[in-house]
C-alpha positions as CSV (number, residue, x, y, z in Angstrom):
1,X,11.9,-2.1,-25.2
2,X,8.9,-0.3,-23.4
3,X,6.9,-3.6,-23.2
4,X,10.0,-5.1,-21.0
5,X,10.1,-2.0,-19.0
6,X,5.9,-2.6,-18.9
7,X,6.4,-6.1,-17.5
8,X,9.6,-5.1,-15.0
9,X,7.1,-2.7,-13.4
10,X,4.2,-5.4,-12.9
11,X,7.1,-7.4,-12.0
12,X,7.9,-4.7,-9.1
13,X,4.7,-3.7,-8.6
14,X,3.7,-7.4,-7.7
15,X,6.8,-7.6,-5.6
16,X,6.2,-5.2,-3.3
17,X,2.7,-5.7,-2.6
18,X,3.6,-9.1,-1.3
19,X,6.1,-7.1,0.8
20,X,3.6,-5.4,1.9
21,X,1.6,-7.8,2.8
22,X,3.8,-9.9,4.9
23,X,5.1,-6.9,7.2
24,X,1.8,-6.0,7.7
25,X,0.7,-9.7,8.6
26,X,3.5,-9.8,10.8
27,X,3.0,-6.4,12.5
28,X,-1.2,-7.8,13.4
29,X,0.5,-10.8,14.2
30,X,3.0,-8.9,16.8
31,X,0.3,-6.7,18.2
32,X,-1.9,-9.9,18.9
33,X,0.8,-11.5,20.9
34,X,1.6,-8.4,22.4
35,X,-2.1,-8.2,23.5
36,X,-1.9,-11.4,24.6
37,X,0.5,-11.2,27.0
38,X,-1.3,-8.2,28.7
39,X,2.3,-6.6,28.3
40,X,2.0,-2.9,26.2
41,X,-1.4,-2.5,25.6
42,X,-0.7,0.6,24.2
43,X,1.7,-0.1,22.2
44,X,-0.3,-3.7,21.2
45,X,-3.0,-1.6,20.3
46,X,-1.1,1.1,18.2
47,X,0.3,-2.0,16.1
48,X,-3.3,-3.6,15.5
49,X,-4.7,0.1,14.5
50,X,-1.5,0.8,12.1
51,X,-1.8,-3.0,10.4
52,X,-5.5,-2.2,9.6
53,X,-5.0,1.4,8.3
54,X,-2.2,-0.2,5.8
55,X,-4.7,-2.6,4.9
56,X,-6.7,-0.3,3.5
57,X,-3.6,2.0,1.9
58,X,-2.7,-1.7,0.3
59,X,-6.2,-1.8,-1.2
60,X,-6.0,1.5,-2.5
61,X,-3.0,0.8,-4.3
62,X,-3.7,-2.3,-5.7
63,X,-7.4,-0.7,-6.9
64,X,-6.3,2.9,-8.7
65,X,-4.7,2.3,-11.9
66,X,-1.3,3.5,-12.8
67,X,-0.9,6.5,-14.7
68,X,2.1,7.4,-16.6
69,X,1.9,11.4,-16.1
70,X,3.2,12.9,-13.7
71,X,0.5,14.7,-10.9
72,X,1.9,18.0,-11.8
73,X,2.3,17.8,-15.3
74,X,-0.7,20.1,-18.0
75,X,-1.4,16.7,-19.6
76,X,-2.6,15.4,-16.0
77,X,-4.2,18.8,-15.0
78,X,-6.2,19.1,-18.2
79,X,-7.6,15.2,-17.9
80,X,-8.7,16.4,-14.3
81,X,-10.6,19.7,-15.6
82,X,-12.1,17.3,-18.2
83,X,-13.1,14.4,-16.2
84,X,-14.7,16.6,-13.1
């Protein structure tokens, strides 16, 4: 039973990074045409800057390993005073 729940949350996990992905493609994509069209710079601009800072939020996730502890639990508090 755990390894199905295991490969339902690569499953997930794999989901919604492609998700992701594609709203933030489409967002760049938006604020390129808005730029474009010399219509909402502004806002064009706002759209380009938030695509690339949920790039790198994207590559963060995909990079830090899953833990199964809670942040706030002693297990995951003692493996921090251990590790640094």
């Amino acid at each position: 039973m755990e390894s199905f729940f295991k490969s339902l949350y690569g499953v997930a996990y794999f989901a919604i990074s492609i998700v992701l992905v594609a709203i933030t493609v489409l967002l760049f994509v938006t604020g390129i045409r808005l730029f474009m069209k010399k219509s909402n710079r502004g806002f064009a601009v706002s759209c380009i800057l938030f695509a690339c800072f949920i790039v790198f939020i994207i590559v963060v996730m995909l990079t830090t390993p899953f833990s199964s502890t809670p942040p706030g639990s002693p297990e995951a508090m003692a493996a921090l005073l251990k590790v640094g």
